[in-house]
C-alpha positions as CSV (number, residue, x, y, z in Angstrom):
1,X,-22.1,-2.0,-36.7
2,X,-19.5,-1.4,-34.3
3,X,-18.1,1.6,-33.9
4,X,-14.2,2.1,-34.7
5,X,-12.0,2.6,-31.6
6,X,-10.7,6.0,-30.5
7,X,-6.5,6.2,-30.5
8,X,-6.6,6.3,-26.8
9,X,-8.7,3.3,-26.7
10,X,-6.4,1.2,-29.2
11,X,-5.6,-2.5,-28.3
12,X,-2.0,-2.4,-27.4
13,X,0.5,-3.9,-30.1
14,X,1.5,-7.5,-30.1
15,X,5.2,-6.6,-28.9
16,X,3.7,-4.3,-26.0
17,X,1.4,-7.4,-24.7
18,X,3.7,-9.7,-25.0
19,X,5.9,-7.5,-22.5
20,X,3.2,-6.9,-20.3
21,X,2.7,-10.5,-19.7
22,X,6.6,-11.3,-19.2
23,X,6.6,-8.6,-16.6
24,X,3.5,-9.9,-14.9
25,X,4.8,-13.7,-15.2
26,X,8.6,-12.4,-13.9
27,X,7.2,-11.0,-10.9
28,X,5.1,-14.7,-10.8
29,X,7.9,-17.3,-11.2
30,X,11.0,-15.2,-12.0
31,X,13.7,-15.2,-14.1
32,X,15.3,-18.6,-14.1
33,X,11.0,-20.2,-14.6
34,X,10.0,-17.9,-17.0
35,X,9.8,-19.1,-20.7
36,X,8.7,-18.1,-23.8
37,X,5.9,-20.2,-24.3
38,X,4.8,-19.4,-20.9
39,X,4.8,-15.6,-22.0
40,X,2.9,-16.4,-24.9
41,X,0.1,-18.4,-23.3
42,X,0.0,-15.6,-21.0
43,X,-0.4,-13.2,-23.8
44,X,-2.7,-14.9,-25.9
45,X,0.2,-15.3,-28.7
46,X,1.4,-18.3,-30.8
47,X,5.3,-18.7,-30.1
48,X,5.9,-17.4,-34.4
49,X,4.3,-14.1,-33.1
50,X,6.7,-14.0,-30.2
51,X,10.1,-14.9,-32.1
52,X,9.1,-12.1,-34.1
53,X,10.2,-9.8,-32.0
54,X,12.6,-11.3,-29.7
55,X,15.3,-14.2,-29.9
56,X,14.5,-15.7,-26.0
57,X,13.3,-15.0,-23.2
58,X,16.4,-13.0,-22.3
59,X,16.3,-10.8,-25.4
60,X,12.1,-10.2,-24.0
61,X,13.8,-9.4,-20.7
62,X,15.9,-7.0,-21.7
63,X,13.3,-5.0,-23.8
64,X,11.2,-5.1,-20.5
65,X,14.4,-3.4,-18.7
66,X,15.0,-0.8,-21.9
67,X,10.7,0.2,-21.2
68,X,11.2,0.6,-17.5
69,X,14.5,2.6,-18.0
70,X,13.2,4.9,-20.4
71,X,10.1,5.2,-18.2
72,X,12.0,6.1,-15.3
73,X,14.9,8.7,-17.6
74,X,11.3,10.4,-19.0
75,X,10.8,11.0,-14.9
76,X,13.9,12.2,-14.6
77,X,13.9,14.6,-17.6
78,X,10.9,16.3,-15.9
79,X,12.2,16.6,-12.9
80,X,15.4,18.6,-14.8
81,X,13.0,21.0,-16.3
82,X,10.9,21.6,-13.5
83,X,13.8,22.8,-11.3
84,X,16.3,24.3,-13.9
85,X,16.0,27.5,-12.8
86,X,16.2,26.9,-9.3
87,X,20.2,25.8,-9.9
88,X,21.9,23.4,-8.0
89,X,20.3,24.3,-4.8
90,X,16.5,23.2,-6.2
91,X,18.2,20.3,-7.6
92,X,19.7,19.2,-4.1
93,X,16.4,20.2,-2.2
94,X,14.2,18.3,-4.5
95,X,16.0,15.2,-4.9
96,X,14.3,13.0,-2.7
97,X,10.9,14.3,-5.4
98,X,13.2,12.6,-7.9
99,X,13.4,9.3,-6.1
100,X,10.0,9.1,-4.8
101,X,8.6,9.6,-8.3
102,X,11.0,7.0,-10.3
103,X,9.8,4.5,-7.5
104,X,6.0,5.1,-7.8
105,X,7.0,4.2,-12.1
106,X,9.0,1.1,-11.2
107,X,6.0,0.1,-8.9
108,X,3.1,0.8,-11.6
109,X,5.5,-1.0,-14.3
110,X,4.2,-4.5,-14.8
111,X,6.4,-6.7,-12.7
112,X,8.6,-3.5,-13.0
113,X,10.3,-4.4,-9.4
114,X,11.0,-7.6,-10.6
115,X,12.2,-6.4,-13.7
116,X,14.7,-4.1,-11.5
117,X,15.9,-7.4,-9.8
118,X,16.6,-8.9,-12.9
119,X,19.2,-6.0,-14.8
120,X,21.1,-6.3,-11.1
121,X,21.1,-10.3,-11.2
122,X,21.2,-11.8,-14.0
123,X,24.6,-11.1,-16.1
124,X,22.9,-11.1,-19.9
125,X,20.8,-8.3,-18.7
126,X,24.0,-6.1,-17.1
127,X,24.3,-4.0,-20.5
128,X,20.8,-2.6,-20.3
129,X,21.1,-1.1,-16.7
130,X,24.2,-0.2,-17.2
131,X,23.8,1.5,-20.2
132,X,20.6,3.4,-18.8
133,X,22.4,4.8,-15.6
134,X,25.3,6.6,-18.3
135,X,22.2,8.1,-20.1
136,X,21.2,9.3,-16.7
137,X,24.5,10.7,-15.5
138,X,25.0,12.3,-19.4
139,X,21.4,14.0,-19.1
140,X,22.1,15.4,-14.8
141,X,25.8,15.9,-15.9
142,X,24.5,18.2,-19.1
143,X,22.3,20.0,-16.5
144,X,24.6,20.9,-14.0
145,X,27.9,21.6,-16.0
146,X,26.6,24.8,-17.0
147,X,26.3,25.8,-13.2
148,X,28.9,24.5,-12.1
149,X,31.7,27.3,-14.0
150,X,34.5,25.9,-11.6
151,X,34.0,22.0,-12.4
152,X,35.2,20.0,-15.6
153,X,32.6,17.9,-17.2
154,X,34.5,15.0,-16.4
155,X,34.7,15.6,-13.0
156,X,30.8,16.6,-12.8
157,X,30.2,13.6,-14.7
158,X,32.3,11.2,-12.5
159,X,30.6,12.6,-9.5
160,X,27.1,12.0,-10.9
161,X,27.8,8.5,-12.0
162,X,28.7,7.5,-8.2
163,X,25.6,9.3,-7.0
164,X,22.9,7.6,-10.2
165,X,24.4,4.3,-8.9
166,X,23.9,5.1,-4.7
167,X,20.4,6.5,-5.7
168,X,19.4,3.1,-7.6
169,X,20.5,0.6,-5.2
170,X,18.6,2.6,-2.6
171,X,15.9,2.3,-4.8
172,X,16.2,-1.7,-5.4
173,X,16.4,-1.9,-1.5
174,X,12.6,-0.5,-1.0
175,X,11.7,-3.5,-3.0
176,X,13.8,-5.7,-1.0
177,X,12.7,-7.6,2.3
178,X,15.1,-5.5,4.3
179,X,12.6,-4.7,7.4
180,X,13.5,-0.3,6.7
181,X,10.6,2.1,6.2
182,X,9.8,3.1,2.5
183,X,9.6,6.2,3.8
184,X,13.5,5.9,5.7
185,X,14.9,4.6,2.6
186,X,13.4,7.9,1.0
187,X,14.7,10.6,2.8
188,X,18.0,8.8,4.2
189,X,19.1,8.7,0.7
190,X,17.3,11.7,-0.5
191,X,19.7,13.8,2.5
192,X,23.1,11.3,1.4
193,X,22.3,12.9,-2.3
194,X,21.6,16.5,-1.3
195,X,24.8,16.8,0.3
196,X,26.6,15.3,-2.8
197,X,24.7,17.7,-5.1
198,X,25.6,20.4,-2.9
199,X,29.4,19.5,-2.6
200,X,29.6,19.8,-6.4
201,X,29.5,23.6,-6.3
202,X,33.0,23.8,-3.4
């Protein structure tokens, strides 16, 4: 008799492989190929199973954008903690920590850089990204409005929304066949954000 299977050896749910083979077929044929019985063949799902969770493939493309986003906003809510105490001078130092880490979960995602390409390209999936960098620049403008005494929230927040959007298009150009070091990418933008960090406290 088989033994029953420990949680951290549970098969994962219908909904979560049916997401894991979108992203791996995304990165495979893209966004315009991809369909729904494609992802369930892939999956090892009849279509039924499929529509139960999502209307099209643009409705299984989004939920693959709303994992990756809350994936990369968990990173980021580490990173907060880790250097609250530091002020706004840990934040600015360790900010290029912040990029290097939300890369390395967009890599490990399944199709997660093709994913990425996808919220910035295709105009059904717009609402998800954008909706994910506000939660962002809420959750850094929470954090630094208390030291920043001087500062409205509006204008923290304002200045953090231009900065969440530089940091993720220098992010989507890693993935990009651009011909710049990963590592150049990295610290270029890692220094442009330090020095915006560090401005908010003039």
């Amino acid at each position: 008799m088989a033994r029953p299977k420990r949680k951290d050896q549970a098969e994962p749910s219908t909904r979560e492989r049916l997401l894991d083979a979108a992203g791996a077929l995304l990165a495979e044929v893209g966004m315009e190929r991809i369909s729904t019985n494609m992802i369930c063949e892939r999956a090892g799902v009849t279509p039924p199973a499929l529509y139960h969770y999502f209307a099209d493939k643009y409705d299984v493309a989004a939920a693959l954008g709303e994992r990756l986003m809350e994936r990369q906003n968990a990173v980021l809510g580490q990173w907060l903690e880790r250097h609250r105490r530091g002020g706004i001078a840990a934040y600015a130092e360790s900010i290029g920590e912040l990029l290097r880490e939300t890369a390395d979960v967009t890599e490990a995602e399944p199709g997660g850089v093709w994913v990425e390409r996808a919220l910035h390209s295709t105009p059904r999936l717009e609402h998800v990204r954008l909706e994910s960098h506000r939660i962002v620049t809420d959750l850094m403008a929470d954090a630094f409005a208390p030291l920043l005494p001087k500062r409205s929230r509006d204008d923290i927040w304002r200045r953090v929304r231009m900065t969440v959007e530089f940091g993720y298009v220098a992010l989507e150009l890693l993935h990009a066949d651009s011909g710049l070091s990963r590592d150049a990418i990295l610290a270029d933008t890692a220094h442009v954000l330090k020095l915006a960090t560090l401005d908010l406290e003039r």
